[in-house]
C-alpha positions as CSV (number, residue, x, y, z in Angstrom):
1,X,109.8,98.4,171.1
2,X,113.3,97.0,170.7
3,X,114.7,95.6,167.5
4,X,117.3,93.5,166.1
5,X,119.0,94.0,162.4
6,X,121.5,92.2,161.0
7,X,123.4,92.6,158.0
8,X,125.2,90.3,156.0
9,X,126.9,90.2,152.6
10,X,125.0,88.2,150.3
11,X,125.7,84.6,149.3
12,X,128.4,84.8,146.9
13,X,129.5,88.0,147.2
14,X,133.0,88.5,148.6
15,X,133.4,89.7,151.9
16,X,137.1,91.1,152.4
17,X,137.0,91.6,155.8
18,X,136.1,87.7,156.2
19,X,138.9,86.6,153.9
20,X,141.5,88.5,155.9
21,X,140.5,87.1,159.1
22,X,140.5,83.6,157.5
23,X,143.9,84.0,155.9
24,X,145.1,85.4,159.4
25,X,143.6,82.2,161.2
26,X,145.1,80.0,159.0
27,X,148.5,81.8,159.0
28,X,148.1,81.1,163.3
29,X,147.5,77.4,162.6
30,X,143.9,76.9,162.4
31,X,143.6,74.9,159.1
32,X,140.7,73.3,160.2
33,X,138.8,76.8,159.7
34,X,137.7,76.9,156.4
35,X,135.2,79.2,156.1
36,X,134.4,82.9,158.1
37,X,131.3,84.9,157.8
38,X,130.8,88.1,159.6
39,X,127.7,89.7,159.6
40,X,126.5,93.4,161.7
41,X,124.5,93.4,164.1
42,X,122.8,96.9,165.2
43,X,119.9,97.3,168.4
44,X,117.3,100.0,168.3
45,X,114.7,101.4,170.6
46,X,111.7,102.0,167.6
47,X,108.3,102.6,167.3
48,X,107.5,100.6,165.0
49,X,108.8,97.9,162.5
50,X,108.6,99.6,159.3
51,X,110.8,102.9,160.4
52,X,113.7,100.0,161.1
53,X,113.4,98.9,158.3
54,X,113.8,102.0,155.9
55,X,117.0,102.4,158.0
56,X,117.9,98.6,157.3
57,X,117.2,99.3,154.1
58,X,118.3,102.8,153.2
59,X,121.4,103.3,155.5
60,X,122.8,100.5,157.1
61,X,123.0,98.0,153.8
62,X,123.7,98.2,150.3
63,X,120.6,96.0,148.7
64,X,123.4,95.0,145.7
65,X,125.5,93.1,148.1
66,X,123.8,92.6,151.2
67,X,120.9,91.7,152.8
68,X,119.2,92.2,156.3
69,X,116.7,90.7,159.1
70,X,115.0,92.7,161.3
71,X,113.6,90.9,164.4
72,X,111.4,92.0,167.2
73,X,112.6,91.9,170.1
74,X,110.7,90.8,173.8
């Protein structure tokens, strides 16, 4: 089975890496940006749902600051 996982910071925690691309985009002109979010996105070939997740949950995100979907894929 194929999955999906993304990871993204959670609502109200800082992301750095966003706020350097927006200050960059804004520096090139774009004022009418005024918000960036980046979230992860990762693709695996599983058997089943609930190994994804312990990696979701165990390697790929820090459950302080971010959180994570994990979607079946097809």
């Amino acid at each position: 089975m194929k999955f999906k996982v993304e990871v993204s910071y959670k609502p109200g925690v800082e992301d750095p890496e966003a706020l350097t691309l927006l200050k960059n985009l804004n520096i090139l002109g774009y004022h009418e940006i005024s918000n960036v979010s980046i979230s992860k996105v990762y693709y695996f070939d599983a058997g089943n749902e609930e190994e994804v997740k312990q990696v979701a949950d165990k390697i790929l995100s820090n459950p302080v600051i971010h959180s994570y979907k994990v979607e079946k894929l097809g």
